[in-house]
C-alpha positions in Angstrom: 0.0 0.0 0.0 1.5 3.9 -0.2 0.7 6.8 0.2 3.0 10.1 -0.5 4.7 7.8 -2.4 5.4 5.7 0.9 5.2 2.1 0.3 4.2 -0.1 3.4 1.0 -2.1 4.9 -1.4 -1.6 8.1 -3.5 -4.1 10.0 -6.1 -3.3 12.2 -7.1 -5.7 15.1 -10.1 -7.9 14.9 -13.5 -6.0 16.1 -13.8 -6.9 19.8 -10.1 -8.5 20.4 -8.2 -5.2 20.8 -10.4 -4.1 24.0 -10.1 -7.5 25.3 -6.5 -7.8 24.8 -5.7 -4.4 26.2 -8.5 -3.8 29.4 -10.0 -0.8 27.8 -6.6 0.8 26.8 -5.9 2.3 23.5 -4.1 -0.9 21.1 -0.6 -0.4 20.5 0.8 0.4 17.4 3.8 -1.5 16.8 5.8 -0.2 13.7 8.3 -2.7 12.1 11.4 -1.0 10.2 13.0 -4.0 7.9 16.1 -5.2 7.2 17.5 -4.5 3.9 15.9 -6.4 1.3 13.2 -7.9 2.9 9.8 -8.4 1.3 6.6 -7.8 3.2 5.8 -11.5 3.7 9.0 -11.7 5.3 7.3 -9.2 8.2 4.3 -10.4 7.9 5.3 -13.6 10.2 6.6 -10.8 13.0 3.2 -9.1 12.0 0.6 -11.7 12.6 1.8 -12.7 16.5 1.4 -8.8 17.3 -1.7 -8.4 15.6 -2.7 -11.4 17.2 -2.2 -9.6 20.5 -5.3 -7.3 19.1 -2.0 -4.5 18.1 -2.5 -2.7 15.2 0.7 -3.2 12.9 2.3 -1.1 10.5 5.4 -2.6 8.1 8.0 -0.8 6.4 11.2 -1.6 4.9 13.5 1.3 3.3 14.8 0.5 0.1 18.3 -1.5 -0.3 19.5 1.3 -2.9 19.2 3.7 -0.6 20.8 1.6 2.4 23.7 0.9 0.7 24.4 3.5 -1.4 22.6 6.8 -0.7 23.3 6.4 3.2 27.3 5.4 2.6 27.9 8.1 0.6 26.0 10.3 3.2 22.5 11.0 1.5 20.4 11.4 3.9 17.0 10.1 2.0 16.0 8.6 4.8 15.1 11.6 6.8 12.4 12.0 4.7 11.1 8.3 4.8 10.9 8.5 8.5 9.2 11.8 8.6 6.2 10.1 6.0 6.3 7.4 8.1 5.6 9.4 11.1 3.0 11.6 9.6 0.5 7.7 9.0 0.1 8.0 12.4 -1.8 11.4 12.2 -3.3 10.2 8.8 -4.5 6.6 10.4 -5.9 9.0 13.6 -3.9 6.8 16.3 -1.0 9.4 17.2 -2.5 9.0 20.7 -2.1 5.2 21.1 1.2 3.8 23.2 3.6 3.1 19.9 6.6 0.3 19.7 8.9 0.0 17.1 10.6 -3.1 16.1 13.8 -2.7 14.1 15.4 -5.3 11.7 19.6 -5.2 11.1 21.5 -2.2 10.0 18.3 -1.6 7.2 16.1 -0.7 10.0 18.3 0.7 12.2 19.2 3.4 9.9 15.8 4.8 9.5 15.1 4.3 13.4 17.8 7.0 14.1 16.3 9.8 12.0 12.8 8.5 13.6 14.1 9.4 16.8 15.7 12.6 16.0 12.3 13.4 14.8 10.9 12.6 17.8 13.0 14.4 20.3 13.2 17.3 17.4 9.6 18.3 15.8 7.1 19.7 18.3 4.3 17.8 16.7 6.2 14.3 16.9 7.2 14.9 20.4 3.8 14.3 21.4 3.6 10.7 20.4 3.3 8.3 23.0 6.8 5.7 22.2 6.3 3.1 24.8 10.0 0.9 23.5 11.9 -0.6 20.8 12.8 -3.8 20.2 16.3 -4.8 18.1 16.6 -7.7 16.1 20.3 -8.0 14.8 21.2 -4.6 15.3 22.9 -2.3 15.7 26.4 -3.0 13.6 29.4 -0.4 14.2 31.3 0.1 10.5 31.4 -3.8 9.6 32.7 -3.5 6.3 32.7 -7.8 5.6 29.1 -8.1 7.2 27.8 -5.3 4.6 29.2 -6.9 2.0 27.5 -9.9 2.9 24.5 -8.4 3.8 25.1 -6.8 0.0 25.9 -9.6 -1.7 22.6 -11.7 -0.1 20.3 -9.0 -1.9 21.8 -8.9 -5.2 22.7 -12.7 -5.4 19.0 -13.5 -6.8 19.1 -11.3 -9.8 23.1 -10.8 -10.7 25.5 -12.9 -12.2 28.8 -13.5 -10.1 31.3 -10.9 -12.5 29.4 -7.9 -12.3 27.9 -8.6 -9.2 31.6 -8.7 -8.2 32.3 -5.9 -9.4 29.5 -4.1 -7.7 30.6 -5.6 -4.0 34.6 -4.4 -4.6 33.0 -0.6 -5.6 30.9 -1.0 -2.3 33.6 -2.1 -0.4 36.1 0.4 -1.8 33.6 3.4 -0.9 32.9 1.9 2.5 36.0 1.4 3.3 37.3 5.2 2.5 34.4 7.0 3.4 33.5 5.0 6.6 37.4 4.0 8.0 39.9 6.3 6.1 37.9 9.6 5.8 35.5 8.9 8.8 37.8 11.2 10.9 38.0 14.0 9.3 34.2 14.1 8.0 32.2 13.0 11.2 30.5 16.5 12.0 29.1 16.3 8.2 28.0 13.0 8.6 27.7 11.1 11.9 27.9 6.9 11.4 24.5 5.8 12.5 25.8 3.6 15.5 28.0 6.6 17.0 25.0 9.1 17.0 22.8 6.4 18.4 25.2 6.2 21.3 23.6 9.5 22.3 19.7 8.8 21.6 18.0 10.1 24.5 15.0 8.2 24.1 14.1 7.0 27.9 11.8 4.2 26.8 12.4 0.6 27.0 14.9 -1.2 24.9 14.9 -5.1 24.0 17.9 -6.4 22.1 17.1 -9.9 20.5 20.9 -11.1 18.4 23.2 -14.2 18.5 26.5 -14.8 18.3 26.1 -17.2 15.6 25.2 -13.9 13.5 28.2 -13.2 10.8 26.5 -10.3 9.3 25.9 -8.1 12.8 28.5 -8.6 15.0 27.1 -9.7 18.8 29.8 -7.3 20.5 28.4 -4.3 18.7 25.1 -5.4 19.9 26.1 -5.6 23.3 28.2 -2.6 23.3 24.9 -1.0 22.7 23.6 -2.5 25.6 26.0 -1.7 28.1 26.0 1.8 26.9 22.3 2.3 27.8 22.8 0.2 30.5 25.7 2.6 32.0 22.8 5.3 31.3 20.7 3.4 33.8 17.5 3.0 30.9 15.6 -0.2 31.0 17.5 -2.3 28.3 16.4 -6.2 28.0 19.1 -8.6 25.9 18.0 -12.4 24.2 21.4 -14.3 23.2 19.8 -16.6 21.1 23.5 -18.0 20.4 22.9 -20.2 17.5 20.7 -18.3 14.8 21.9 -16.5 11.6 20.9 -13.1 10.7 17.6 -12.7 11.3 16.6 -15.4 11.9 15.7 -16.0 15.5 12.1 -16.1 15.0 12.7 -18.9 12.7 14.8 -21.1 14.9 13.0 -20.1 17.6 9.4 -19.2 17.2 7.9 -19.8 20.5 11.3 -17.9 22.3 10.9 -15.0 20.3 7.5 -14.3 20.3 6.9 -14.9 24.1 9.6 -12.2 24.3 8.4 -9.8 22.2 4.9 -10.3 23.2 5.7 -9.8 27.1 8.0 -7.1 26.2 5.7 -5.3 24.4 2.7 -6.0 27.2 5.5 -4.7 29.8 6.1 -1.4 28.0 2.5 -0.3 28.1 1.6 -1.5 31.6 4.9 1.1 32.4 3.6 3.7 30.3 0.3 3.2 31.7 1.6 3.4 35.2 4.0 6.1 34.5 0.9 8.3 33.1 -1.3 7.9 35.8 1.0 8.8 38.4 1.9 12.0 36.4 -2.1 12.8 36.7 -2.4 11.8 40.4 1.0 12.9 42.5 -0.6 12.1 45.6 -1.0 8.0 44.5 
């Protein structure tokens, strides 16, 4: 579906199950970013257990083009995409429902950090009620062999091997002297995305779901994240799932995942729920 030239889907809860699910709160809106690549019936397994849970469930995934290319050479499209994708929330009427984002690899992650710079940024998005985030393989710190594996997984389908070749040695050229060589010298321009998330000041809830098995992400950037917010004192949640590839923990482990996504999630609001009334009645 799009709209301002947005492409993405939306599912609305089942009539009935949402005020069931949620004792007479608003539903959540959980917003999946995807990994690079993906296709929408690769969300729409993550999808169906949320909107199972009577959540209404928005899925987007930024182009590859644009994560590869655009972002390395310091394009910043994606600022854009995150401000449409923002503005559905105002369009779909539910800017005032508890909202949880769940981010796939380095794809996802990208277009999470210009979300949240739009939310702690733009008066209007400032008002929207983010109850957490949940990570799934990400974030990655200037992995030059995991992108061009990550790279090299997208085009694979549709390329032969000699120009796809060529194609991965230009990537890794540019990565490697814009992100490594030059990165010193041109950081104010153009911030990497892990660095700048090192600052977020988003106070919500973080969940981290990665593996060590994972040869694309690799699990100390993962938990460098973690103890960073962790050294910050936010409420950051971690799932080693140890043996699953790259994105693929749900796969290998459907019932793990889910139960803690699911509780995560039902955690989040009951905080934010909690955390609003006591702002409306001090003397509780």
């Amino acid at each position: 579906m799009g709209d301002t030239d947005l492409e993405y889907s939306i599912l609305f809860p089942e009539p009935g199950l949402a005020g069931s699910q949620w004792d007479h709160q608003r539903e959540p809106v959980v917003i999946l970013l995807g990994w690079a690549g993906c296709k929408e019936q690769h969300l729409a397994k993550y999808s169906s257990f949320y909107h199972k849970q009577g959540c209404i469930v928005i899925s987007h995934t930024a182009a590859w083009r644009t994560v590869f290319f655009a972002e390395s050479f310091g394009l910043r499209h994606l600022q854009e995409e995150a401000q449409k994708l923002l503005n559905l929330l105002y369009d779909y009427e539910v800017e005032v429902n508890p909202i949880l984002f769940h981010v796939f690899s380095n794809g996802g992650f990208m277009l999470y950090r210009y979300v949240t710079e739009l939310l702690h940024s733009d008066p209007r998005m400032m008002e929207l009620r983010v109850v957490g985030t949940t990570f799934d393989s990400a974030p990655g710190n200037r992995n030059i062999y995991g992108s061009i594996q990550a790279l090299n997984t997208i085009l694979r389908p549709g390329i032969g091997w000699p120009l796809r070749y060529l194609l991965l040695a230009a990537f890794a050229v540019t990565i490697f002297i814009l992100r490594i060589v030059l990165y010193p010298m041109t950081r104010f321009l153009h911030e990497n995305h892990y660095d700048a998330m090192k600052r977020d000041p988003s106070l919500w809830p973080q969940l981290y779901l990665y593996s060590r098995a994972d040869r694309i992400i690799s699990y100390r950037d993962v938990e460098g994240a973690v103890s960073a917010r962790r050294r910050r004192h936010l409420p950051t949640e971690s799932v080693d799932f140890k043996q699953s590839e790259h994105v693929s923990h749900f796969r290998r482990y459907p019932e793990k995942y889910s139960g803690a996504c699911v509780n995560f999630l039902r955690d989040c609001v009951n905080r934010a729920a909690k955390s609003a009334f006591m702002s409306e009645h001090p003397t509780f």
